[in-house]
N, C-alpha and C positions, 0 to 999 in steps of 0.2 A: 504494500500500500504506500501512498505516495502523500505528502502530506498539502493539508488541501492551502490553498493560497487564497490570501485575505480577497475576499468578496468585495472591497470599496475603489478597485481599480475605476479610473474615467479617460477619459480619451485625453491624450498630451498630457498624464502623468511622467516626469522624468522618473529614466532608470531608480535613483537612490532612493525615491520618492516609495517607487512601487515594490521594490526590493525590500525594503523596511517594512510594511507591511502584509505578513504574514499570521496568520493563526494556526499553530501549530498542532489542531484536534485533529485526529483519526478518523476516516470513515470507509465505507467501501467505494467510494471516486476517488479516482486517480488525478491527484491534480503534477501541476510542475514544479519541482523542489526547489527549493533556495536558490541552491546555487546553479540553477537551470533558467535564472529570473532575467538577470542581466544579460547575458548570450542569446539568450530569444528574443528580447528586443532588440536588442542589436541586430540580430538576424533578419527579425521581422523589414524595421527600418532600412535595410541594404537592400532586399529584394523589392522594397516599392520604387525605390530612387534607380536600381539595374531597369525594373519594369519602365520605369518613368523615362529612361534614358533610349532604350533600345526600341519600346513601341509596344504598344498591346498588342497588335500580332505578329509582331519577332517574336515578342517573350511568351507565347503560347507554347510554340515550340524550340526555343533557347534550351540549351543543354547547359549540366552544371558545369559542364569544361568551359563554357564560354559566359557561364555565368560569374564565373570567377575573375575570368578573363577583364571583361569590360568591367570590374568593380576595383581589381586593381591598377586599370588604366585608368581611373578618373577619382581625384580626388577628392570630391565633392563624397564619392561613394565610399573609397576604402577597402584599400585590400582583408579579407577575412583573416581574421586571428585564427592561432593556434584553438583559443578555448569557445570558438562560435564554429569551428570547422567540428570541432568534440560534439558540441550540441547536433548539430546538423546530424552527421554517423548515429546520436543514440537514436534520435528521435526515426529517422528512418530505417535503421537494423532491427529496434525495439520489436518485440512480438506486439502486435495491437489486441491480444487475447487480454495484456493485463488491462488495455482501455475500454474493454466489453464490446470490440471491431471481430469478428469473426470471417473477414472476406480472404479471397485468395490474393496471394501475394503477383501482380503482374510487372513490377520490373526488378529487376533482379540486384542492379548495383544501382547505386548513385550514378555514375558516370556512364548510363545507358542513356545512350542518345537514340532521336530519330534521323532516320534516312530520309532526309528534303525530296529524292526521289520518290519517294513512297508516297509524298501527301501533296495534298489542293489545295488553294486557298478555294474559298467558298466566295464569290463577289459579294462587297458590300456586308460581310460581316466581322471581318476579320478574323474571321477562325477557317483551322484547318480542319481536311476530314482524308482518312486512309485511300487514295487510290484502291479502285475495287470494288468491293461490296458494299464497305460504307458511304462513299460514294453515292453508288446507284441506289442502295435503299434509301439516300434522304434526297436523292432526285425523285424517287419513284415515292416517298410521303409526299411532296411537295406538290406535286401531279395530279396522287388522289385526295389531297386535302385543300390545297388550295394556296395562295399566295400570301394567307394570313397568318400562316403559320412560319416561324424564322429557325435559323439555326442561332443560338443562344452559346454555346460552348462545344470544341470538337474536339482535335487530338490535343493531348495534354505534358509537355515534357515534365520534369522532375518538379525544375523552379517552380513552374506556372504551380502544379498540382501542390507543394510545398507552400507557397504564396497563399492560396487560399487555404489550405489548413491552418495554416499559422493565422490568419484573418481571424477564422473561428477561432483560434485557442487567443487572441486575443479579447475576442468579444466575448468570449465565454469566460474570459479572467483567469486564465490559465486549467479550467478543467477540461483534462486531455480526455474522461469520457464524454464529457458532453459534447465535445468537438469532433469526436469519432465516431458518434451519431449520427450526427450531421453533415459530415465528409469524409469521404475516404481518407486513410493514413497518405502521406505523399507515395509509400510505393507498389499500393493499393489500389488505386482506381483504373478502372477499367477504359476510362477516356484513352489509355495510353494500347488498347487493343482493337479500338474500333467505335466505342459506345459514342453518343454525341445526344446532346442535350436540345431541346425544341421549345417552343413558346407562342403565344400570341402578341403579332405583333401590336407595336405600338404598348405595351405591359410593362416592358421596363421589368423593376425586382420583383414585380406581382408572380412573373413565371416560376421564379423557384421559390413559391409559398403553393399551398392547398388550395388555392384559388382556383388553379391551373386546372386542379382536379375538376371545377364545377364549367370549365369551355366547353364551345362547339368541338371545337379542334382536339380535348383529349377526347373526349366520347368518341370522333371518327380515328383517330389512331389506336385506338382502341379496337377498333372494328376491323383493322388492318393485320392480314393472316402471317407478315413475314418481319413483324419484328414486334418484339414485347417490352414489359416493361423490367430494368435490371432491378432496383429496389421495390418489392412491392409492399403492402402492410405486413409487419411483422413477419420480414423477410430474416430470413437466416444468417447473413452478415452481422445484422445486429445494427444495421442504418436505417433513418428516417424514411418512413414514405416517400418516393420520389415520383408525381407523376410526370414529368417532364426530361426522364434518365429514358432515354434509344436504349433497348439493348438489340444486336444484332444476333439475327438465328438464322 
């Protein structure tokens, strides 16, 4: 068990700020320990300014090699220390069994890149999607659904999928299960084999809330024989409902 970290975090707390408070009771949530406080934000803070630097759709599919790369070319951003390269290794080798994540493990290292050959940009959304099957299955939803319907998020490298977990364990105030409810661990999601995320356009963050669930658009993807949904209710991973998660069959 992981000892749970003080609940009064706010947005633009500094490090010493947030690091000092702590409550050091026991529970069965996993939260982030002490001295795991400072190196996460730090962490967190370099991958918005890398993402901010490079572009929301470079950093989709940005590899950590070049993640590093461009951070210690610009010093606004800052080369990664020795003790935030440590956090980064636990938090992605860690088993997500102890954050109550039960999914299958889909990239293997940190340093597993994609092949720019392999994928698409998708016009106008800035995401990528798998040359192949994923591909034609969100051309062939788009076809039978209709043009209200968008791609929202597609293939996913380490940073990107890191980036947003870290988001969560940010706004979750460092509880690592409640952020792995809610997202896959960074070497965990399936974006990075083919899955892609969809929406109604014009909804903005209403897509990835339960809303999504009460659309035209899910109902008719729903009704669609060749691809399902990856998260469903109280799915076996042990993640949120998601009705806006592709999965590919």
């Amino acid at each position: 068990m992981r000892r749970r970290a003080f609940l009064g975090f706010i947005a633009g707390t500094t490090i010493s700020a947030w690091a000092g408070n702590f409550d050091i009771q026991r529970d069965k949530t996993a939260w982030l320990r002490e001295d795991q406080v400072e190196p996460f934000l730090v962490v967190h803070k370099k991958l918005e300014l890398v993402k901010k630097h490079v572009g929301y759709g470079n950093f989709n599919i940005l590899s950590f090699d070049d993640m590093l790369k461009v951070a210690a070319r610009y010093p606004k951003i800052g080369k990664f220390s020795k003790a935030e390269l440590n956090f980064i290794e636990e938090i992605f080798y860690t088993d997500p069994k102890e954050f109550g994540f039960y999914g299958k493990q889909t990239v293997p290292t940190l340093t597993t890149n994609i092949n720019k050959k392999e994928v698409i940009k998708i016009p106008r959304t800035g995401h990528y999607l798998f040359r192949g099957h994923s591909e034609k299955s969100y051309e062939r939803v788009i076809s039978d659904i209709g043009k209200s319907l968008i791609l929202t998020s597609g293939v996913r490298g380490v940073p990107k999928q890191m980036n947003l977990y870290f988001n969560k364990l940010k706004a979750t105030k460092g509880n690592l299960t409640e952020a792995s409810h809610s997202l896959a661990p960074p070497a965990y999601s399936y974006h990075s084999l083919g899955d892609f995320d969809v929406g109604k356009k014009g909804w903005g963050y209403k897509n990835f809330t339960l809303s999504f669930a009460r659309t035209r658009e899910f109902w008719r993807l729903r009704q669609l024989p060749y691809i399902s949904m990856r998260y469903t209710i109280n799915n076996k991973d042990g993640v949120r409902f998601e009705p806006w998660n592709v999965k590919i069959i």
